[in-house]
C-alpha positions as CSV (number, residue, x, y, z in Angstrom):
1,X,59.2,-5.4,0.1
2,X,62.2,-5.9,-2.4
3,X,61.5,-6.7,-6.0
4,X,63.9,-7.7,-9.0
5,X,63.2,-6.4,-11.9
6,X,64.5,-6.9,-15.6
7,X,64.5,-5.4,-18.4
8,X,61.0,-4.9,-20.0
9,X,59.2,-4.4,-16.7
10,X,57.1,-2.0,-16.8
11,X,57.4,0.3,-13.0
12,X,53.6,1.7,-13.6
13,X,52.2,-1.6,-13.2
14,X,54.1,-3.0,-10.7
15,X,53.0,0.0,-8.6
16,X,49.2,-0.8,-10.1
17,X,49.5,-4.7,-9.2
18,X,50.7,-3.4,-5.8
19,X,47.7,-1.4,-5.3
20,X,45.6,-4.2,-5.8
21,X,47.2,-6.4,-4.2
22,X,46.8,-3.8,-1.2
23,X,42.7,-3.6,-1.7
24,X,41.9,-7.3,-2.2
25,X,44.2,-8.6,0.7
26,X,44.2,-5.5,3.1
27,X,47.8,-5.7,3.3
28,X,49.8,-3.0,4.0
29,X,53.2,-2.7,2.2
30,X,55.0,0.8,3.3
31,X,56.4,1.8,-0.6
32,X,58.4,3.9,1.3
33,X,60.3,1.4,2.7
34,X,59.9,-1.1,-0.6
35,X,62.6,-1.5,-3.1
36,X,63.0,-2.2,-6.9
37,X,66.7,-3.6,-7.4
38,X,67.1,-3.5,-11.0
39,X,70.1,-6.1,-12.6
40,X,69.3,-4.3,-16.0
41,X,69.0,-0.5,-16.7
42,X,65.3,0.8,-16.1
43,X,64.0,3.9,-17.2
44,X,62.6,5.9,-14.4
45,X,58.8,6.5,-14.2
46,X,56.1,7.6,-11.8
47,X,56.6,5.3,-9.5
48,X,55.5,5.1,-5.5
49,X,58.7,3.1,-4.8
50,X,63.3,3.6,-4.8
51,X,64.9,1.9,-7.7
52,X,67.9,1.0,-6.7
53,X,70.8,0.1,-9.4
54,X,72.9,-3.3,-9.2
55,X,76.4,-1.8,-10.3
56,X,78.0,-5.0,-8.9
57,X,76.7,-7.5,-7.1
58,X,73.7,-7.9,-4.2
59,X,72.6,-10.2,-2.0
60,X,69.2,-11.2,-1.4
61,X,68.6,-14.0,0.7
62,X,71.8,-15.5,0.8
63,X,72.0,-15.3,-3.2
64,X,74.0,-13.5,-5.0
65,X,72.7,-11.5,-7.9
66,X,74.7,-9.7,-11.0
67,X,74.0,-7.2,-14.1
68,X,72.8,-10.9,-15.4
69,X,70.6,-12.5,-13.4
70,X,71.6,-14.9,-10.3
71,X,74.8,-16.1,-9.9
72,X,75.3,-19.8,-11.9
73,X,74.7,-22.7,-10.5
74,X,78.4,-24.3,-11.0
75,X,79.2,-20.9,-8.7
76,X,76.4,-21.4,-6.1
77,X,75.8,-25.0,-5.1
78,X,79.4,-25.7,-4.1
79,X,80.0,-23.8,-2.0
80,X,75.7,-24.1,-0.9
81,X,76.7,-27.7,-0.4
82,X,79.4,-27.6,1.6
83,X,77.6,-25.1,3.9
84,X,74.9,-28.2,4.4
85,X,77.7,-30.6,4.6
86,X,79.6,-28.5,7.5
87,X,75.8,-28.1,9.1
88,X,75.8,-32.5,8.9
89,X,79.1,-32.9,10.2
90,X,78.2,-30.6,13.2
91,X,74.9,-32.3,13.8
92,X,76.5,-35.5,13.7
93,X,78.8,-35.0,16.9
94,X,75.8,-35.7,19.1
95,X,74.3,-38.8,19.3
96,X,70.4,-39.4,17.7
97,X,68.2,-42.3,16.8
98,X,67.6,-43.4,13.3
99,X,64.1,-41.1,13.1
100,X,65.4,-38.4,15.3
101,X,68.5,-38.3,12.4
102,X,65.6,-38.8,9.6
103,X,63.6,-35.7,11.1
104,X,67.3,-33.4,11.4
105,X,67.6,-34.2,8.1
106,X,64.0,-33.5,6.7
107,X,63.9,-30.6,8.9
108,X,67.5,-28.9,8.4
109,X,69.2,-30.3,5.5
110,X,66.5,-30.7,3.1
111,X,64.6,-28.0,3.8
112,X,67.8,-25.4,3.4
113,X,68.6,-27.3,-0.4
114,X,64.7,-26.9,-1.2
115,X,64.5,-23.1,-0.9
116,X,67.7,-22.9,-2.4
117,X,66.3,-25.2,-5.4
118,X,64.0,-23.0,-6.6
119,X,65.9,-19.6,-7.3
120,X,69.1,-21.5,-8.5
121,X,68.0,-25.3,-9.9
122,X,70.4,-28.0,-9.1
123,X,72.4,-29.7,-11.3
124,X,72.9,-33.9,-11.1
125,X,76.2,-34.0,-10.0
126,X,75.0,-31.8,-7.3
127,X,71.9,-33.5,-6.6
128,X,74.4,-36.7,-6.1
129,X,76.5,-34.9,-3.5
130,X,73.1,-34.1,-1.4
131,X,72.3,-37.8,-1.6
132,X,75.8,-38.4,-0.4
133,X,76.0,-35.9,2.5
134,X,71.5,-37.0,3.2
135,X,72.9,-41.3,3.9
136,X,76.2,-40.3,5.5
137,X,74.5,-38.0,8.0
138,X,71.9,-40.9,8.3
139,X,74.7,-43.3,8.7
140,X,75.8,-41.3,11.4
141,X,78.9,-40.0,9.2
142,X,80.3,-43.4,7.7
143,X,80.1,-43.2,3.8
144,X,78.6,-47.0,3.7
145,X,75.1,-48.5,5.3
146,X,74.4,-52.0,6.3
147,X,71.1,-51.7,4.7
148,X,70.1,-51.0,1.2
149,X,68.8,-47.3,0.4
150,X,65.5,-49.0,-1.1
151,X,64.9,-50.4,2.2
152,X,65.7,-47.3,4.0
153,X,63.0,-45.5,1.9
154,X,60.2,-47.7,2.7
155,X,57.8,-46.4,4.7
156,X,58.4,-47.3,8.6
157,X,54.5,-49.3,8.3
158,X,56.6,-51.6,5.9
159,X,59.6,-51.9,7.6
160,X,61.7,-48.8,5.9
161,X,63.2,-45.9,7.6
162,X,61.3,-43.2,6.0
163,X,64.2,-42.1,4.5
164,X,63.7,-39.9,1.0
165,X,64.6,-40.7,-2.7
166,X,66.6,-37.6,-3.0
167,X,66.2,-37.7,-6.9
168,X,63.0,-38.3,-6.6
169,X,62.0,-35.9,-4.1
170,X,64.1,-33.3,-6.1
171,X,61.6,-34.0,-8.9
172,X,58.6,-33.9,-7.4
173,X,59.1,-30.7,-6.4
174,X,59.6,-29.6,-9.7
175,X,62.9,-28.3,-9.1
176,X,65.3,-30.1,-10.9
């Protein structure tokens, strides 16, 4: 278990919500092996689990965390972005159908920008550059479509694709 803590948090009852947690669920978590990073100085106190100090920087999860919190979004979702772009580019060597291309990109792209939405929320101009990689991908990696994006977000029972509204499916999950 890793944990990251700021200042204020108070070590005694995160070692008390742990215990419950333990009795209600009949979980096991080895506090042995657990870890509390701390990005701001803690105080040490009786606790069943290592604090470890963030002098510099750490990664979690492929995010970077400072003294002050995550890393900014103008920092992160560059560089997340063209990570996803590379990962479109490569998919689009091989040859798909228009679902099988709807389902890589529902299934790998998406789903990489979602988790990645809600530590470090995405800014519009960002959000415009996944809408841009999402139809070129779909387009199979030509920047313009013969058919309108409205279209290709109908359902496929009307005629549509299936394809998402990224903007919209950014907001419906509460993330942008």
């Amino acid at each position: 278990t890793t944990m990251l803590l700021e200042t204020g948090f108070n070590m005694g009852a995160v070692s008390e919500i742990f215990q419950e947690a333990r009795e209600a669920s009949n979980m096991k978590v080895n506090l042995q092996k657990s870890i509390a990073i701390s990005i701001r100085e803690v105080q040490e106190q009786n606790i069943d689990f290592q604090i470890l100090p963030v002098n510099g920087t750490v990664r979690i999860l492929g995010f970077i965390f400072t003294r002050t919190g995550i890393q900014s979004a103008e920092i992160f979702w560059p560089a997340k972005l063209e990570e996803i772009k590379r990962k479109a580019e490569s998919l689009n060597a091989k040859q798909y159908t228009m679902q099988g291309r709807i389902l890589l990109l529902n299934s790998l792209i998406l789903s990489k920008a979602a988790f990645c939405m809600e530590v470090c929320p995405m800014r519009d101009k960002d959000l415009k550059t996944l809408e841009k990689i999402y139809y070129k991908f779909l387009w199979g990696g030509k920047n313009r479509s013969t058919v309108d994006r409205k279209i290709c977000q109908l359902p496929k029972s009307l005629g549509g694709l299936g394809a998402k509204n990224i903007e919209l499916w950014a907001k419906c999950k509460g993330i942008m």
